[in-house]
Every structure is written in C-alpha cells, then in structure tokens.
PAVEXDO-797493 format. One line per 8 residues: number of its first residue (from 0); for each residue x, y, z of C-alpha. Coordinates in nm, 2 decimals. Example, Ala and Ser with C-alpha at 12.3 -4.5 7.8 and 13.67 -1.06 7.14 Angstrom:
BEGIN
0	1.23/-0.45/0.78  1.37/-0.11/0.71
This chain:
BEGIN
0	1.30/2.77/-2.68  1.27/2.75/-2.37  1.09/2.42/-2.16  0.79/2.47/-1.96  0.88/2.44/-1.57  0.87/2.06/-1.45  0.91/2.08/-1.09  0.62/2.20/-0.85
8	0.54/2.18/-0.49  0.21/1.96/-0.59  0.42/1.74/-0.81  0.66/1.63/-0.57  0.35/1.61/-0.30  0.18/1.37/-0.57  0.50/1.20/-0.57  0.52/1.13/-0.20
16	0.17/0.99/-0.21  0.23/0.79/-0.52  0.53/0.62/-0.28  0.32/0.59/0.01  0.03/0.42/-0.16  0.27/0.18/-0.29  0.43/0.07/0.01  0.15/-0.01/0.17
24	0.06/-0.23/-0.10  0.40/-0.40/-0.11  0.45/-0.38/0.25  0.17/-0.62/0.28  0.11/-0.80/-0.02  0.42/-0.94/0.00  0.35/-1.14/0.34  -0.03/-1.11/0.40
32	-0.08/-1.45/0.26  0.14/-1.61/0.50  0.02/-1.39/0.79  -0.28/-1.54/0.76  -0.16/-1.91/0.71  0.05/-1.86/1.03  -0.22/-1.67/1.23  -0.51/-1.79/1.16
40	-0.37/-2.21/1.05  -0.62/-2.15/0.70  -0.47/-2.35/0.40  -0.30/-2.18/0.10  -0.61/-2.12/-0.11  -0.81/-1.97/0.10  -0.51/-1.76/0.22  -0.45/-1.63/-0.12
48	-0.81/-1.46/-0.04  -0.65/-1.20/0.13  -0.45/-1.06/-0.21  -0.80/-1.17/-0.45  -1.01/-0.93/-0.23  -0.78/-0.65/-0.22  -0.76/-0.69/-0.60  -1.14/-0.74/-0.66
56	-1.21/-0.46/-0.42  -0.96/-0.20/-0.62  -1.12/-0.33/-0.98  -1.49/-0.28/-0.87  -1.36/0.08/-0.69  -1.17/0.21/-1.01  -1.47/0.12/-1.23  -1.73/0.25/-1.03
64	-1.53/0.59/-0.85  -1.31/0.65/-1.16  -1.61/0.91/-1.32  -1.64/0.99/-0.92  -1.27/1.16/-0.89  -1.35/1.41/-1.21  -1.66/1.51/-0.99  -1.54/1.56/-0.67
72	-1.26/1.72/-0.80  -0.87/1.54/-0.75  -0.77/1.71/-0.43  -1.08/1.60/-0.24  -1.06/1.28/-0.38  -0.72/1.24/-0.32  -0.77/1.39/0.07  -1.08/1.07/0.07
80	-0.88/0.80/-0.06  -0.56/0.86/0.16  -0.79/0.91/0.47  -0.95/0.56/0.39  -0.60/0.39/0.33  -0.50/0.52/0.65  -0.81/0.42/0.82  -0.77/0.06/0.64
88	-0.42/0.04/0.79  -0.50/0.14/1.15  -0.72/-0.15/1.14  -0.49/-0.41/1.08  -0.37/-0.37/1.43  -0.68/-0.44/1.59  -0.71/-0.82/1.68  -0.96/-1.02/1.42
96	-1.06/-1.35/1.29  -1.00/-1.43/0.89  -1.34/-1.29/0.77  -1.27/-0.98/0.92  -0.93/-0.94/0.78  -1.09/-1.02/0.44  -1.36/-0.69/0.51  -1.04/-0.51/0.61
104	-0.86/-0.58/0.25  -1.17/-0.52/0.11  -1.21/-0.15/0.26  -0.84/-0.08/0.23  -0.79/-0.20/-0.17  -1.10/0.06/-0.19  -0.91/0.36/-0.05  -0.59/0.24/-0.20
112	-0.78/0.31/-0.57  -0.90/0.59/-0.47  -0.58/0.76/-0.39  -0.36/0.62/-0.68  -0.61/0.71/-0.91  -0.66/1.06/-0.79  -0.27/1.10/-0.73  -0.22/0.98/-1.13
120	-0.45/1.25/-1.25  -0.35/1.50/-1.01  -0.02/1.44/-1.19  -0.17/1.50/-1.53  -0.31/1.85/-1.44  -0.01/1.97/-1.27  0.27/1.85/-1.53  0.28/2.10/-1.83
128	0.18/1.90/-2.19  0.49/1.96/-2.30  0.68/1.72/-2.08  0.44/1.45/-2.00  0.66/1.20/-2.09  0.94/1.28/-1.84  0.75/1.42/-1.57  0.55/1.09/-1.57
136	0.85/0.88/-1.55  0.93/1.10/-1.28  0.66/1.02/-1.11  0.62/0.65/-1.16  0.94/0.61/-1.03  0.81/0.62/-0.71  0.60/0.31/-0.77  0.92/0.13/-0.89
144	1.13/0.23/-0.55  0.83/0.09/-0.33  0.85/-0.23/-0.56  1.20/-0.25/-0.41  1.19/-0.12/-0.09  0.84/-0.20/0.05  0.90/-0.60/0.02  1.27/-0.57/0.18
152	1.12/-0.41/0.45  0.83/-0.61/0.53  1.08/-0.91/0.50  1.33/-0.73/0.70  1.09/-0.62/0.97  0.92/-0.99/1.02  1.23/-1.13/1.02  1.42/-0.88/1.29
160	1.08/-0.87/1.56  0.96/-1.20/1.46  0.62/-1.05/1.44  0.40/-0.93/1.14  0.27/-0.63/1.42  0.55/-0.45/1.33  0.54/-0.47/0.95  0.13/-0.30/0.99
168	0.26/-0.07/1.24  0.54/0.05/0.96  0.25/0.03/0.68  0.01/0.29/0.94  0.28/0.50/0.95  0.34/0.56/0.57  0.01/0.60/0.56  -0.01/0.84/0.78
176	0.26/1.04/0.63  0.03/1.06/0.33  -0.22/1.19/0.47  -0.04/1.46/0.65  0.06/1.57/0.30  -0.25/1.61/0.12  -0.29/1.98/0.27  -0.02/2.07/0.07
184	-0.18/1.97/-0.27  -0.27/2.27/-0.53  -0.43/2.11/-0.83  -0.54/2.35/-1.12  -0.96/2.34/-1.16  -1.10/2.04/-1.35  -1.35/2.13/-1.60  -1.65/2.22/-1.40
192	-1.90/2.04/-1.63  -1.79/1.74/-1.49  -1.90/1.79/-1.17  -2.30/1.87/-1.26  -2.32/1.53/-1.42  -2.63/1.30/-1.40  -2.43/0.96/-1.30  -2.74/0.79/-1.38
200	-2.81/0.96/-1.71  -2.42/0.93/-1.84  -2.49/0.52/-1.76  -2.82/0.54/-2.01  -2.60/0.74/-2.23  -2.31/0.59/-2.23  -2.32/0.21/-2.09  -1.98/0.09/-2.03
208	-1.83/0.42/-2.10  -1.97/0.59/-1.79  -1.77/0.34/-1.59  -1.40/0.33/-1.79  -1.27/0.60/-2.07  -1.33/0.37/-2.38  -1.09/0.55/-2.55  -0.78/0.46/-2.36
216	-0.89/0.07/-2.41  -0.67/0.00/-2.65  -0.31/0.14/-2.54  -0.46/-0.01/-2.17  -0.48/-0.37/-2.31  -0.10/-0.38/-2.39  -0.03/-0.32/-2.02  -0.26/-0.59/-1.92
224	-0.08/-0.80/-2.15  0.28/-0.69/-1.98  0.12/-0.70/-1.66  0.03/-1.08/-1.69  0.41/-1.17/-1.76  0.47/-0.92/-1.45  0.23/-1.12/-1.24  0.46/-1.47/-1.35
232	0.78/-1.31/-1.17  0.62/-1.13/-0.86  0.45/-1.48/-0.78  0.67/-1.74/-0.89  1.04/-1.62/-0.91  1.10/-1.72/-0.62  1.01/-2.08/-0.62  1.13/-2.09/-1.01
240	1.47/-1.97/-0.83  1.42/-2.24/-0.56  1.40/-2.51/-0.81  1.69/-2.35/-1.00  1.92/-2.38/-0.68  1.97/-1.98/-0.69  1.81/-1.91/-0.35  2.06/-1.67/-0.26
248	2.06/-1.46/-0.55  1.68/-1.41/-0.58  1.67/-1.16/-0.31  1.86/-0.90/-0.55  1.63/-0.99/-0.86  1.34/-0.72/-0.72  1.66/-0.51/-0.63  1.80/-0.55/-1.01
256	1.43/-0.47/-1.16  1.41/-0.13/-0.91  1.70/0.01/-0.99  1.67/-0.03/-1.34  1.30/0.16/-1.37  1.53/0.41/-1.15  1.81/0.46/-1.39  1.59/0.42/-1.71
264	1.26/0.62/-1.68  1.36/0.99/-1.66  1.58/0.99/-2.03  1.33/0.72/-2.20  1.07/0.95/-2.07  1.24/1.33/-2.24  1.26/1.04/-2.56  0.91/1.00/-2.56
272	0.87/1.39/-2.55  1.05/1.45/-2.81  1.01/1.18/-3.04  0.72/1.03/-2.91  0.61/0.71/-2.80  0.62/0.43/-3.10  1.03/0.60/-3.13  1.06/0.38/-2.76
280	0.83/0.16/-2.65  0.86/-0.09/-2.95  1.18/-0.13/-2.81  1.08/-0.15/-2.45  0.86/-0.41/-2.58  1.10/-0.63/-2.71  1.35/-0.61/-2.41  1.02/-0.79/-2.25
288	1.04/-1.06/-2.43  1.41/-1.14/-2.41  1.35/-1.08/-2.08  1.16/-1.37/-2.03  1.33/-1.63/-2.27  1.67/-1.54/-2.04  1.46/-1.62/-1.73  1.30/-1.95/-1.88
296	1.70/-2.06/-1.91  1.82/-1.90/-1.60  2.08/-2.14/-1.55  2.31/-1.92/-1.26  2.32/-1.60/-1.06  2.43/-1.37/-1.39  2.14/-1.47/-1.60  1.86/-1.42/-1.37
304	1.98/-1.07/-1.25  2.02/-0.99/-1.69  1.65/-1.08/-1.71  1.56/-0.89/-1.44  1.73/-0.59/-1.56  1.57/-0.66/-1.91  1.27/-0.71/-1.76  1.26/-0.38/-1.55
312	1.34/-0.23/-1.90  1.09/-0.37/-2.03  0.78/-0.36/-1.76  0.84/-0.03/-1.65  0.91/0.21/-1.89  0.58/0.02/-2.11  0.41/0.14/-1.78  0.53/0.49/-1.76
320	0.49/0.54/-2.16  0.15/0.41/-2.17  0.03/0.64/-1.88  0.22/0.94/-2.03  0.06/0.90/-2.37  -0.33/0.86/-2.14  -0.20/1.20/-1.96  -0.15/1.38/-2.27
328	-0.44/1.25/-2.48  -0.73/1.27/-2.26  -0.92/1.63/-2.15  -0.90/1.72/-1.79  -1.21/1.69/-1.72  -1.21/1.29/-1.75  -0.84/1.21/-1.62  -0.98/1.03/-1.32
336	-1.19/0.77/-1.50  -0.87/0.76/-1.76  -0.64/0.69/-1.48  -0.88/0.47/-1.28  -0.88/0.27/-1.64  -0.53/0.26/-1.68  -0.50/0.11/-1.31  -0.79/-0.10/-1.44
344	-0.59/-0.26/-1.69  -0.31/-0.31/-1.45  -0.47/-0.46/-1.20  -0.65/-0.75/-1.48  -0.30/-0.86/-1.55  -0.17/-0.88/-1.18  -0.50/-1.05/-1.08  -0.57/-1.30/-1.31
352	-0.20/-1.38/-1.44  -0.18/-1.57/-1.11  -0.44/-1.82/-1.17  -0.36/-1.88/-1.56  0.01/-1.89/-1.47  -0.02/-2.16/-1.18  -0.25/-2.35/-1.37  0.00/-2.37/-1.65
360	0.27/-2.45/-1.48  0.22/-2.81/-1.39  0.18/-2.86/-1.78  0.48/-2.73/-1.90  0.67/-2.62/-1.59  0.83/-2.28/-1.49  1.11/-2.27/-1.82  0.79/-2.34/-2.02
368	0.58/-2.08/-1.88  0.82/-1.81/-1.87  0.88/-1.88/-2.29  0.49/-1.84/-2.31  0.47/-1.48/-2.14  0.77/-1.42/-2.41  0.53/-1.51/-2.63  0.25/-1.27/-2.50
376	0.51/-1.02/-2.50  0.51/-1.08/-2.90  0.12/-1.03/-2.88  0.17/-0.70/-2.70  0.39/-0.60/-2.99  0.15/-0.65/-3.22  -0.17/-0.54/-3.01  -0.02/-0.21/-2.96
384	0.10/-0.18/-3.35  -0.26/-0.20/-3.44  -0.43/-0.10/-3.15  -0.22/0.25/-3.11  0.12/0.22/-3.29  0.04/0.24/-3.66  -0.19/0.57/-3.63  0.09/0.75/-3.43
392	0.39/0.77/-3.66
C-alpha cells in the first residue's frame, strides 16, 4: 500500500522555524551568562539570572498560553510568537543595565514558547498519522543541528569580533528570517470548539488540566527525567573535561551529539511507525545510561566522544519518540497545550538539573555525578515501563 505523502510546503516552513527558534536559544544561552559577567562586572550567581528568567519565563508562558495556541488557532500563534522573538532579539542591541536585560529574557523566553510550541503542533496537524514517527524526527532534527551549530557560532563570532554585538546581531537575523516565513504557513483547521471556550470556566472545570494536557503527564515525566542528565553535560562537560585534561577535544563532544540525532532520527523514527514506540525507545533508554557511566570514566579523547555519541542516541531520539507518540495520541483540537506540556517537561529538567547537579557535585564530584544521572536513566526505564510502556505492547 501505498504511504501517505510526508513532505509539504508547511512542514518544511515549520522546520525552518523549529531551527530558527533554536538558534536563538543557543546562540545566546551559550554566552549570555558571561556577557553579563563581563559587561555589567555582576558575580556568577546572579549572572546565571539571565538563563533562570528565560527558563521561568518559557515555563509560566507554556502553562498559561498552551490552551491559548488551540484557540487562537497555530498559524496566528505561530505568526505572534515569532514576531515577539524577533522583537525580543532587536532589543538586545539596544544599550541596558542588568535589570533590564533580565525584562529582556523575560519577554523573549515568552515569545520563544510561543513559537516552539505552536511550530510543534503545527507539525502535528500537517504530518499525516500514518508517519508521525518519521516525520517528527524529521522535524526535531532541526533542534539537534542548532544544538550544534548555534553554540559554535556564538563562540566563533565572539571570538573572531571580540564583541558579543555581533553574536545578537546574528541572533536578530535568524529571527528575522522566521518571521519572514510565517506567511507561507498553511495549517489544516483546528477543531473550532476550541476556540469558543470559557478560559475561566475550563479552570473551574478542569483545575490543573486547563493549564497542561494531563494525559501526556506520564510519557512527559520520562523526558524530564532524560532532560536532567541532559542538563549535567550542557552545564558541566566542559569543566568535567577541564579537570579531565581533555580541553581540546571537548569542543567536538556537542559536534559528536549533533551529528548523531542527525544520522539516527529519520530510520529510528519509520521504526517507531511501524513497530511502534516500546519496539525502540527501551533501547534508546539504555544507550542513556551507558552513556553516562562511559562519561563518569572518561579517561581520553575516544571515550568522551563514545559517550557523546551514546548519549545523542540516547537524549534525542527519547525526545523525538516521546513527542511523536503526544502527536499521534492527542485530538487536534488540544495539540498546543499537548505540545506546550511536552516543552513543559523539557524545560523542568534543563532548569532544575542545574541546581541539583551543582549542588551534588562537591559531594561526590563530576565521575560521581555522571554515574547518578546513569542511575536516573534506570528510573526513566522503569517510569516509562509503568507509566506508558506496559499498556502499549
């Protein structure tokens, strides 16, 4: 028989924003904490205010505009959240004091939400049922390639004009780009239902469930779980690598991870089709936690770059499965506040696995740590068995 048609105009428009939105993340994530060290002589802490904002700022936006996407509709939201991005960017180039860069982060995680969120379900109402699982690895992949490329560049770009102007000038242009693109969005319509819905009624009804789509709670709490181990390399590889003596091979470990999601999404994800998702993701699962024990005894060069290709493995096609199987199981009139909990989920593990990890390590060190987050890779195992697994043979 023959497949449903994969490739659209929309899709690969979704997939452009899906990049964009993530290099501006990454573009300045990566060195915002010590932009503001250098520019404005604040001490560490209160530096790494600049990524808690942004983070607390995309968690209280995804919770409270999830349901707001399905209403609006996914083009218009998508068309708001890329205009505030932009916006958000164009304002890093205007001279400021601290607290105003921290009101900046805040607007710009806000319209960075926004627009992944909307992109994610755009994706799911454009991609036929049939091929959720590839066309959503498809379309992650573009997270992946900014996870590579936007941090080279920002280092790149600081490093070549020895300014961080030119780094938020790059960022503004992405931006830009993605806002230029949203005219060429055509989303099927939504369930109109959605959009003649008392918010306020749905909260008396519902509690919690007007804000996040209870049902995808469980299959999102194994990504937090992966994304707290992902949270111990983006933040401490590099020093781990430092203490290690491997300075010089560090820089390919993000390079490694990319091109793995790269190579590996687009077959697990025509797996998952076919066979569904416990036929892969057990596996995935597992690659996670070797991936971490190799790390905690990263002894040279070779073993760092094997963890980091077990760990891209591991991390990323979890990620693409888990939003694949939300996709598929959740009506269209509610994929916004599905999505906006998915990013939810993700965005609990990247913003808290900071804190627990660094207040760890000066227990049991970096080795030590890195064989704990093995260990919560175990935890996902067995969360998603029960949580998911088991009632999807």
């Amino acid at each position: 028989m023959e497949q449903p048609k994969l490739w659209s105009r929309s899709l690969i428009v979704l997939m452009v924003l899906n990049f964009c939105s993530a290099m501006s993340f990454w573009l300045l994530n990566v060195k915002i904490t010590q932009y503001s060290i250098d520019t404005y002589g604040v001490a560490e802490s209160a530096a790494g205010l600049g990524i808690t904002v942004y983070v607390i700022s995309a968690l209280l936006t995804r919770m409270f505009f999830g349901r707001r996407i399905d209403v609006w509709g996914v083009k218009r939201s998508v068309v708001i959240g890329s205009a505030i991005n932009a916006c958000g960017m164009l304002l890093y180039l205007v001279p400021m004091g601290f607290v105003p860069l921290l009101c900046v982060r805040f607007f710009h995680g806000l319209g960075f939400a926004i627009m992944s969120g909307a992109a994610a379900a755009g994706a799911a109402l454009v991609l036929p049922p049939e091929r959720y699982g590839e066309g959503i690895g498809y379309y992650s992949m573009m997270q992946a390639l900014a996870t590579g490329i936007g941090p080279f560049v920002a280092i790149m770009l600081t490093n070549t004009f020895g300014t961080y102007r030119s780094m938020f000038i790059c960022a503004a242009i992405v931006s830009m780009l993605a806002l230029l693109a949203t005219p060429l969005l055509s989303i099927p319509n939504q369930n109109r239902a959605a959009r003649h819905v008392d918010f306020l009624a749905e909260i008396r009804e519902k509690g919690i469930g007007a804000f996040i789509q209870i049902s995808v709670v469980p299959i999102a709490s194994v990504l937090f779980l992966v994304y707290l181990g992902y949270a111990g390399i983006i933040s401490f590889v590099t020093t781990y690598a430092h203490v290690r003596g491997l300075d010089e091979v560090v820089s390919f470990f993000f390079v490694v991870y990319a091109i793995v999601i790269l190579i590996s999404r687009p077959p697990i994800g025509r797996r998952v089709d076919r066979r569904g998702e416990n036929s892969t993701i057990y596996y995935c699962l597992i690659l996670f936690v070797f991936g971490f024990v190799l790390l905690a005894f990263a002894s040279n060069g070779v073993i760092l770059l094997l963890s980091a290709a077990l760990l891209g493995v591991g991390i990323g096609a979890t990620q693409s499965i888990v939003q694949a199987v939300i996709a598929r199981d959740t009506p269209s009139s509610e994929q916004g506040k599905a999505n906006s909990t998915f990013f939810m989920s993700m965005d609990l593990g990247s913003g808290l696995g900071p804190v627990a990890i660094g207040a760890i390590i000066p227990l049991i060190d970096y080795s030590g740590s890195y064989l704990l987050l093995a260990a919560v890779g175990l935890v996902a195992i067995a969360d998603y068995h029960f949580s998911h697994g088991r009632h999807h043979r």
